[in-house]
N, C-alpha and C positions, 0 to 999 in steps of 0.2 A: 503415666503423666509426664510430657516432657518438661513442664515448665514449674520452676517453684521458684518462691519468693518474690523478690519486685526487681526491675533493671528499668534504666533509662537507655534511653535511645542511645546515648553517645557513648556506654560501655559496650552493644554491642554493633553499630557499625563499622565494620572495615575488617572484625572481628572473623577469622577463618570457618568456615563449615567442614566437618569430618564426615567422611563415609563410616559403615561399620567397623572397615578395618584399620580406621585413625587417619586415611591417607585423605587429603585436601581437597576439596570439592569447588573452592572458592571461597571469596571472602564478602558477605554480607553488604550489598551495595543499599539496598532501602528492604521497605516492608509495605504490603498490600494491606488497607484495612478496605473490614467491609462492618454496615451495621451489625449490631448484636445486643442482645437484650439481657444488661437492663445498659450495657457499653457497647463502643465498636470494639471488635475483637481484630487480633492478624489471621488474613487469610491463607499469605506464603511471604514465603521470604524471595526476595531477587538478588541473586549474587549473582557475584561479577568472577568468570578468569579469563584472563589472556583479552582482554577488552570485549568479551561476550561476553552477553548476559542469559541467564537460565531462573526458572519458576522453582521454586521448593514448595509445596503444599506444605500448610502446618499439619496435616495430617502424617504427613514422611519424616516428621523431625521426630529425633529418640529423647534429645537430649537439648534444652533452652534454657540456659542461662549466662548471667557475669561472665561466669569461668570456661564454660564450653558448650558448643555447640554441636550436635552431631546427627545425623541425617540415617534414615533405615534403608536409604535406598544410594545405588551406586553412578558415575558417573553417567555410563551409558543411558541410565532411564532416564537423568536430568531433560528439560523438555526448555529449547530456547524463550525465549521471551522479548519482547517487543514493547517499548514505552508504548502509554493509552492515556491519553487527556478523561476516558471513562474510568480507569483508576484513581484512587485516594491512596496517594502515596507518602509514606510518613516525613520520609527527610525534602521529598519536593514540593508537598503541598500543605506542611503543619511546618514542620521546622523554620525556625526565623522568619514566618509569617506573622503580621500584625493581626493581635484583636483588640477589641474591647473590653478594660478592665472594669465591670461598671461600679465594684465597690468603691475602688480610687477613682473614680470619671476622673480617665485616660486611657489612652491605646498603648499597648504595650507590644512586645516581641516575643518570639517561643523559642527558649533560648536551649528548650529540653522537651521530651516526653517520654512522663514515666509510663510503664506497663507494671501488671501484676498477674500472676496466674488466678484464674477464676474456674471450675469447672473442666479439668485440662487444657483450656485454650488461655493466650494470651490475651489480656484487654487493658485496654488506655484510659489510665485511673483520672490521668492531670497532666498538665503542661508544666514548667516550670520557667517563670518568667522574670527571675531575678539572675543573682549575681554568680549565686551557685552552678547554675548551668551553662552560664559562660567559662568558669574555673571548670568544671567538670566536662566539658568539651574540650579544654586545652588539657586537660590530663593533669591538673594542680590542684584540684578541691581540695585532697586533703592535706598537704601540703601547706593551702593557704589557711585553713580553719587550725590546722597545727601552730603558725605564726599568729594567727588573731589570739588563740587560747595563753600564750605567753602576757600579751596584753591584758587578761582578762576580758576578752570582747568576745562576743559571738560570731558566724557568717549565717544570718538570719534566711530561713527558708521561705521560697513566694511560688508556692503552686497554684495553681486553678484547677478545681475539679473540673473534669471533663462534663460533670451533668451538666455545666451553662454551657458547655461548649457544641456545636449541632452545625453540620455540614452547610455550606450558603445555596449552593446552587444545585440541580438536581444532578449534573456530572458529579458530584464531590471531589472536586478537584480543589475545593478551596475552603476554609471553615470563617467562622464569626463566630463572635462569644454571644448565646443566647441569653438577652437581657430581656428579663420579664417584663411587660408594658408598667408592670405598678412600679418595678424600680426604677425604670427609664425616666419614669413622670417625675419620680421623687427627685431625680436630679437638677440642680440649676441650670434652666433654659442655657448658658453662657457655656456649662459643661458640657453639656447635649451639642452645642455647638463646635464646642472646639476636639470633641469626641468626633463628628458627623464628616469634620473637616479635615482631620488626620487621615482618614481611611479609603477607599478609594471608593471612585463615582458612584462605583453599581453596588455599594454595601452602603455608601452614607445616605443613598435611595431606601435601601432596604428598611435601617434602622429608622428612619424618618416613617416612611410607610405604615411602623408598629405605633405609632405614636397617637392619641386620642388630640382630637382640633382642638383642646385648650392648650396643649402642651408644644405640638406642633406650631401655633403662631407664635407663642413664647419663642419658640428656637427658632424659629424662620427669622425672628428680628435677630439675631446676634450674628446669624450667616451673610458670608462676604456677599454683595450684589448679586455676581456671577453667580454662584451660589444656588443664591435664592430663586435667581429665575429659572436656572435649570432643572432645578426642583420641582418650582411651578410647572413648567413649560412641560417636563414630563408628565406630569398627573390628571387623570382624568378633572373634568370642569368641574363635575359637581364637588368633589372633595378639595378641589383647590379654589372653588368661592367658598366652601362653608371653612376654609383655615385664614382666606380674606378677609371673609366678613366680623371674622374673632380678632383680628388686628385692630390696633389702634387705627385711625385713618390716615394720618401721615404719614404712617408705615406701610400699610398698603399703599397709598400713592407711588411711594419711594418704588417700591417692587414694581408693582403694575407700569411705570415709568420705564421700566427695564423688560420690559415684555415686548417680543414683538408685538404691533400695534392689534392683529388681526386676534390675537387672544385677548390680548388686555382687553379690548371693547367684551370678547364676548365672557368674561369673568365679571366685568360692571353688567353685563344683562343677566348674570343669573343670581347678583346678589338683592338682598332688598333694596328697592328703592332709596330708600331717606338715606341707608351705607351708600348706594354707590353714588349720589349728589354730594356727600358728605366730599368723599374721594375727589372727585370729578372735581371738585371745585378749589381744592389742592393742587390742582395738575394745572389749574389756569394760570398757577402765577411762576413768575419765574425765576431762574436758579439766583444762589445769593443772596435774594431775599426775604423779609421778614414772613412774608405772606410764603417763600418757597420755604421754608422749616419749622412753619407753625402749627399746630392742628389743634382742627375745628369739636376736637371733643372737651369741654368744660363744663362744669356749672353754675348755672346763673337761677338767681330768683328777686320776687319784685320788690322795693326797698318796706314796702307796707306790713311784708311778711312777718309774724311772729320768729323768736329764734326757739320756741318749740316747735311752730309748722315747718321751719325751715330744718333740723333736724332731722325731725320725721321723713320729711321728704328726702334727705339727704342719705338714709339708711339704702333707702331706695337705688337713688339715682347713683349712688359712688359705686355701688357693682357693677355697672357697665363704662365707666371712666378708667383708664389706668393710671394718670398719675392726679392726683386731688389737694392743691395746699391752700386755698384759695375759694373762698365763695364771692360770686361775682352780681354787682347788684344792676340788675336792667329796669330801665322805664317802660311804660308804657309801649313805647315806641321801638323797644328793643335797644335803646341807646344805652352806654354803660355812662352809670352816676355814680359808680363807687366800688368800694369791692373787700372783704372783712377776712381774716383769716382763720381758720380751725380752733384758735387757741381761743381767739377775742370770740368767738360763739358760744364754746363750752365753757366760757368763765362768765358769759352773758346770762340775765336773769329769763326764766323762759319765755316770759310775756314783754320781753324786750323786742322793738323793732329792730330787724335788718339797718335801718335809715336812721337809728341812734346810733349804731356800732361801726357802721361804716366808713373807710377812710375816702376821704374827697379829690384828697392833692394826690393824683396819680402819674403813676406813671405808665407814660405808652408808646406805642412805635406804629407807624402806618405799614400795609402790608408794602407797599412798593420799595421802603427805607432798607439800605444793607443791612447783614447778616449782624454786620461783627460791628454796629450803629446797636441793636439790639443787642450783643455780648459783652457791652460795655458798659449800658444801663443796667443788664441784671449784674455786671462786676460792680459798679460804681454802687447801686443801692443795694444789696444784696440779696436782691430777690431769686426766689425759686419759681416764678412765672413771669412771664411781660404777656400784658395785654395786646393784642395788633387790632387796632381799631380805624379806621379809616374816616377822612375829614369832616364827616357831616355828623362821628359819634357812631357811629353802629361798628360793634363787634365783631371782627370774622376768626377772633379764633386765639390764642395761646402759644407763646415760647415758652417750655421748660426750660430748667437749668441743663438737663439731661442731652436737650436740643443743641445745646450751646455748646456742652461736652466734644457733642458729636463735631462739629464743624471746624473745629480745632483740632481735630483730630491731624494725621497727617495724610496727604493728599489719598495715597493709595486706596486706606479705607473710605475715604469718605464718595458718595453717589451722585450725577447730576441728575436731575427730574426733569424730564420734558415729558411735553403734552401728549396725552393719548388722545 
C-alpha cells in the first residue's frame, strides 16, 4: 500500500520523488485525477526536472505520503508527458478555482485539496476553502493556530466534501460544486443570483439550467439585464416562455425589452395569449413613465361584493399575483371607484360590502406622468401601491413601492424598455 493517512495538496507539491535507491527522480509538479467510485482517485503523478516533465503511474509509486515519496521504478523507464486540456489536473484545474458554496449561498475559492488513501489508491475526500489552506500553502498553519491558541481562539476548519463536488464539462478540465435542484430552490431567488453572477457564463448557464420554472423566474428577476437576456437568448423557446410566462408581467416586459426583437416576438407567440397582451401592452408605453414601470397584474372586484365573496375569491386569485396589499374596487365599467386594504377586509364584518369599506379620496397618477411624479406620491402618502389610471377612469395597472425601489436605484442597475 503506498499511500496511508490523509495529505493535502500543498504538503506534497514541489515535494521530491525518490527512485529505489533514494536518488531524485524529480519534484512533483501536479497530479492526474480520473473518476473513481465512490471518489475520483490519482491516476499519476507529473513531475517536473530540469523543466521536463515525466508521467509516474500511481501504480509505480512505493511510497505516498507527507513525509516521502518514493517510486519502484528508475529514471530511465520514467515516460515524458505532455500538458492535455483532456486531463483533470489537480493544482491547474481545482486549485484556486471558484465554486459554489451552496450552504453559505456564495462562491468561494479552493484554497486546498485534501486526499486520503482508500483501497491502496489515493482519493479526494474535500477541498478546503477557508483560511487554513491559504496559511497551509504558505507553510504557516501551524505556526499561526500556535499564535491564535495563546489567545484562546481557534483557526476554524471549511472543507467541502467532494460528494457535492462533480466535474462541469465532459473534458474535466474544470469542476462546479453539485448543488441539488431541492437545495438550489430552497435558496433566496437574490442568492441564486448573486451565486449565478459570480461564476462564469458557461456555469452560471449550467446552474440556472437545473433550476424548476418557479425558481428560475424568481432568479431571472434579480439578474443584471445583460444577464438575463443572455440567459434567455440561449435557451431553447419552449423553456424560456414557460420561465416568461411565470414572471410577473413588468418583469417579463423589462427582459423581453432587451431581447433582440426577432426572439422577443417569437417568446410572445408561444406564451398564452391573455400573458403575452398582458406583456405587449407594457412595452407600449414609454420609458420614465408611470405607465413604463407599472404592471398590469392586481386585483380588483365589484363594490356590490360581499367581504366574504371577496375573500373567497381572493384565496384564489392571490396565487397568481406576486405582490398583493390592496383590493381594488371597479364598476361596472371597469372604472376604479375606490380601493380597501388587506387589514380593513379582515377586520370587516363578512356580510359587509366592498363599497362600505372602501376608501374614495384616492390617490393616482396617469400612465403618461413621470416616474419619480409617482415616487413622490407613494413617499408623500405612504403607500405600497399607486394606482395608474388614465383620464376617463379606467385602470391599466399598479406601481409598487418595490417599483419605486428600483428606479432609484442607481443608473447602472437600472433597465430602459422599448418597444418589441
Amino acid at each position: 500500500m503506498p499511500f496511508f493517512g490523509e495529505v493535502f495538496s500543498s504538503e506534497i507539491i514541489k515535494k521530491p520523488v525518490l527512485d529505489p535507491k533514494g536518488e531524485e527522480l524529480g519534484k512533483v509538479k501536479d497530479l492526474a485525477i480520473v473518476k473513481g467510485d465512490p471518489l475520483p482517485v490519482v491516476s499519476m503523478l507529473i513531475i517536473e526536472r530540469k523543466k521536463r516533465f515525466y508521467r509516474l503511474p500511481w501504480a509505480d509509486l512505493n511510497i505516498f505520503n507527507k513525509r516521502i515519496i518514493s517510486s519502484k521504478i528508475y529514471r530511465d523507464s520514467l515516460r515524458s508527458y505532455e500538458f492535455s486540456e483532456d486531463d483533470l489536473l489537480m493544482v491547474r484545474d481545482i486549485l484556486d478555482k471558484q465554486i459554489v458554496d451552496a450552504n453559505g449561498a456564495k462562491v468561494v475559492r479552493v484554497n486546498d485539496v485534501k486526499l486520503e488513501g482508500y483501497h491502496d489508491k489515493a482519493v479526494l475526500i474535500g477541498v478546503d476553502v477557508g483560511m487554513r489552506g491559504i496559511l497551509r500553502r504558505l507553510g504557516i498553519e501551524r505556526g499561526s493556530e500556535e499564535f491564535l491558541n495563546m489567545f484562546k481562539t481557534g483557526l476554524p476548519y471549511n472543507l467541502i466534501s467532494w460528494n457535492y463536488i462533480q466535474p462541469l464539462r465532459p473534458k474535466l478540465n474544470a469542476i462546479t460544486l453539485t448543488v441539488p435542484r431541492q437545495m438550489l430552490s430552497d435558496l433566496h431567488p437574490a442568492d441564486i443570483a448573486d451565486i449565478i453572477s459570480q461564476v462564469s457564463r458557461e456555469e452560471g448557464a449550467h446552474l440556472f439550467r437545473d433550476l424548476d420554472i418557479e425558481t428560475a423566474a424568481e432568479a431571472l428577476s434579480e439578474l443584471k439585464p445583460q444577464m438575463q437576456a443572455d440567459i434567455i437568448n440561449a435557451m431553447d423557446t419552449e423553456k424560456a416562455a414557460d420561465i416568461i410566462e411565470e414572471m410577473p408581467p413588468d418583469e417579463a416586459a423589462d427582459i423581453l425589452s432587451d431581447l433582440p426583437t426577432e426572439k422577443a416576438q417569437e417568446l410572445l407567440e408561444s406564451i398564452e395569449k391573455e400573458d403575452a397582451e398582458d406583456i405587449q401592452e407594457l412595452l407600449g408605453h414609454d420609458d420614465d413613465t408611470a405607465g413604463g414601470i407599472m404592471t398590469n397584474e392586481y386585483i380588483a372586484y365589484e363594490p356590490h361584493m360581499t367581504v366574504l365573496q371577496a375573500s373567497e375569491r381572493f384565496k384564489l386569485h392571490a396565487r397568481e399575483v406576486e405582490n398583493v396589499y390592496y383590493i381594488y374596487i371597479l364598476d361596472k365599467e371597469e372604472k376604479l371607484v375606490g380601493v380597501t386594504s388587506l387589514k380593513e377586509m379582515l377586520l370587516a364584518e363578512p356580510d359587509c360590502l366592498l363599497a362600505d369599506i372602501m376608501e374614495t379620496n384616492l390617490k393616482t397618477v396617469s400612465p403618461g406622468e413621470d416616474e419619480m411624479d409617482a415616487a413622490e406620491i407613494i413617499s408623500k402618502y405612504n403607500l405600497l401601491a399607486l394606482p395608474v389610471v388614465d383620464e376617463n377612469g379606467y385602470m391599466h395597472g399598479i406601481i409598487t413601492v418595490d417599483d419605486i425601489i428600483d428606479i432609484l436605484l442607481p443608473p447602472a442597475s437600472k433597465r430602459k424598455r422599448r418597444t418589441v
